[in-house]
C-alpha positions in Angstrom: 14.1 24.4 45.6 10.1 23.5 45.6 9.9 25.7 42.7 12.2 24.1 40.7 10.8 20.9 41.5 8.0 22.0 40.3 8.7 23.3 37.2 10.9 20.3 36.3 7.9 18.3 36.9 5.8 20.5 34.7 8.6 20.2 32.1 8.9 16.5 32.1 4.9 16.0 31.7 4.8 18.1 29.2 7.4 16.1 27.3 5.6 13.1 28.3 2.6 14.3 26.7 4.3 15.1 23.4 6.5 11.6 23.4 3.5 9.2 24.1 1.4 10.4 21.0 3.0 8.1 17.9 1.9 8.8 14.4 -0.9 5.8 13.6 -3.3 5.5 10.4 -5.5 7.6 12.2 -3.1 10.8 11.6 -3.4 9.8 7.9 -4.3 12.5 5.6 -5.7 12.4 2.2 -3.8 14.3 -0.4 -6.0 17.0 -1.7 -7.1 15.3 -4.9 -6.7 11.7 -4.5 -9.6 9.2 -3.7 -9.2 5.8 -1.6 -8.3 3.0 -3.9 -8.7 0.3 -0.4 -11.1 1.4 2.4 -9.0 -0.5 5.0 -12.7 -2.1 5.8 -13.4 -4.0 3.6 -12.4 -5.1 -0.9 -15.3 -2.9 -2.2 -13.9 -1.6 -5.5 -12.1 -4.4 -5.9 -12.7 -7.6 -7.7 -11.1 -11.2 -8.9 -9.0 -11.5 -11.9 -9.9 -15.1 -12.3 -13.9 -15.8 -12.9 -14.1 -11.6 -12.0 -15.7 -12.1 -8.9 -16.8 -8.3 -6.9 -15.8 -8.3 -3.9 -17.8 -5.3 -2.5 -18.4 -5.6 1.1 -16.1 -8.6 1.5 -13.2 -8.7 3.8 -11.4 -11.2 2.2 -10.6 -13.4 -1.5 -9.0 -16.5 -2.4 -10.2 -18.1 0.8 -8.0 -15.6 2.7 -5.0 -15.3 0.5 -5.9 -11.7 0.4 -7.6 -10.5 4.1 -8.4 -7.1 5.6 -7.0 -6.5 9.0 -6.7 -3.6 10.9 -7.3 -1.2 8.1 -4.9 -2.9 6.3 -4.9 -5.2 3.5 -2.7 -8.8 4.3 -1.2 -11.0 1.5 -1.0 -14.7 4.0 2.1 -16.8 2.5 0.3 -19.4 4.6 -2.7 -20.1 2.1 -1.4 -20.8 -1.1 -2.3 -20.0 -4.6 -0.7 -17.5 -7.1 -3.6 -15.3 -7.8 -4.2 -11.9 -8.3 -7.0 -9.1 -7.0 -7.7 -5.9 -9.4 -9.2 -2.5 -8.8 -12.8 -2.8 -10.7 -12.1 1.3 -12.3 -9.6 1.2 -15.0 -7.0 3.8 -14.7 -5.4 5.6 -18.1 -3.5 8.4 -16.9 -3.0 7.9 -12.6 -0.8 8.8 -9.7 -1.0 5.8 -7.5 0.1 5.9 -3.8 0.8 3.4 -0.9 2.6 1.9 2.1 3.7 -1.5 2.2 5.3 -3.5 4.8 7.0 -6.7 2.9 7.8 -10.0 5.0 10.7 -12.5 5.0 10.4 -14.2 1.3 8.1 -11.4 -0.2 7.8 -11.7 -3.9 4.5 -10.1 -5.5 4.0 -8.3 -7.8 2.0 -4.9 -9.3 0.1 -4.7 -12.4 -1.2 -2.0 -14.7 -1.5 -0.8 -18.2 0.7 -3.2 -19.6 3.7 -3.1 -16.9 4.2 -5.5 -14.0 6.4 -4.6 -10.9 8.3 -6.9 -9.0 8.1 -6.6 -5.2 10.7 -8.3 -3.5 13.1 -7.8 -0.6 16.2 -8.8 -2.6 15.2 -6.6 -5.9 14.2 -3.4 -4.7 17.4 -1.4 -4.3 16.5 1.2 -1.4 13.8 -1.1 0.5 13.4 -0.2 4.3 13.6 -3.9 5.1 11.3 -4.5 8.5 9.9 -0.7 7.8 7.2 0.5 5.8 7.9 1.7 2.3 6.4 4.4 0.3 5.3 3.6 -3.3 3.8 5.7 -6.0 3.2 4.7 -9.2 2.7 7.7 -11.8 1.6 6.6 -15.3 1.1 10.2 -18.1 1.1 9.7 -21.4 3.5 6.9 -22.6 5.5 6.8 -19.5 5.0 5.2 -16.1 7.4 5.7 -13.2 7.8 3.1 -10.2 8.8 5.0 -7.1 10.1 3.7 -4.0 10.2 6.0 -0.9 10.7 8.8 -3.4 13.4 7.4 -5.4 13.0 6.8 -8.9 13.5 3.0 -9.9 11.6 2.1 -12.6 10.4 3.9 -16.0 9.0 2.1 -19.0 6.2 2.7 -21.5 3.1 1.4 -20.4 0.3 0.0 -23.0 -2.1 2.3 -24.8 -5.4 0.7 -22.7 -6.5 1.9 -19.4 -6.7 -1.2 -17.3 -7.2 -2.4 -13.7 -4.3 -1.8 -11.0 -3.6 -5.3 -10.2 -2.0 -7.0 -7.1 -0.7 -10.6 -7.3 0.4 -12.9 -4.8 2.6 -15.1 -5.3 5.2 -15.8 -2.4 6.1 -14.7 1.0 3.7 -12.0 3.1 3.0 -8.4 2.1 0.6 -5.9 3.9 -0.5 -3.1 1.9 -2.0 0.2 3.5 -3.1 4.0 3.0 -4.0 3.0 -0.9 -4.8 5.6 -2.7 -4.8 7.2 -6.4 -5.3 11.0 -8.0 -6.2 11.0 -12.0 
């Protein structure tokens, strides 16, 4: 009988063990290929769409409509202003990858070469509402794709420039993470 107590209690710390260990950004793995478009430190590589302003080293823009916390990047719904943050790099051909967790009213959008993208909790047809999402924009050629945790849901022809990847807020709360593109 005292062996079996003892094994069961061997068993159930060993399971106890395995179970408390949740997956966090620090399990996060770069895909072989792909650079960091956000550092989750800071908006270096980033910059203002209006006046252009770098915002290198800076941990927040628009007087916080756009913060860093936590390794991730926070649009607040409480500061207002419908503004928009770039990538300073200009992409042509790019796989673009991210989480995002959207909040009660989100509606932002995406921009790049041409195409905008719509993120809202009503208009995205398989959105894990309260979850985070997976989104990957692929642009080759004269076609860009808008996926949402891997489904297709978007295909257009994107303009002939390379320009900035663009995020605009404009209502309700988004939080961005794990950003990250492969050209």
């Amino acid at each position: 009988m005292r062996l079996l107590t003892g094994g069961l209690l061997l068993v159930g710390l060993a399971l106890l063990g395995t179970g408390s260990r949740s997956v966090g950004a620090d399990d996060f793995k770069l895909e072989p290929g792909f650079t960091l478009l956000f550092n989750g430190k800071d908006l270096t590589g980033w910059k203002t769409k209006k006046g252009g302003e770098a915002l290198d080293k800076k941990a927040e823009a628009y007087d916080k409509r756009f913060a860093v916390m936590d390794e991730k990047l926070v649009i607040d719904p409480k500061v207002k202003g419908d503004v928009i943050i770039e990538t300073a790099k200009a992409f042509k051909d790019v796989h673009i990858k991210f989480e995002y967790l959207p909040g009660k009213g989100c509606n932002n959008d995406l921009f790049i070469r041409g195409q905008k993208f719509d993120i809202t909790t009503k208009g995205i047809k398989n959105l894990k509402d309260g979850d985070w999402n997976q989104f990957e924009i692929i642009i080759a050629g004269d076609k860009a794709e808008f996926k949402n945790n891997g489904e297709s849901i978007k295909t257009a022809k994107p303009g002939e420039a390379a320009t900035p990847f663009g995020i605009r807020a404009e209502f309700g709360e988004i939080t961005f993470r794990r950003m990250r593109y492969k050209e």
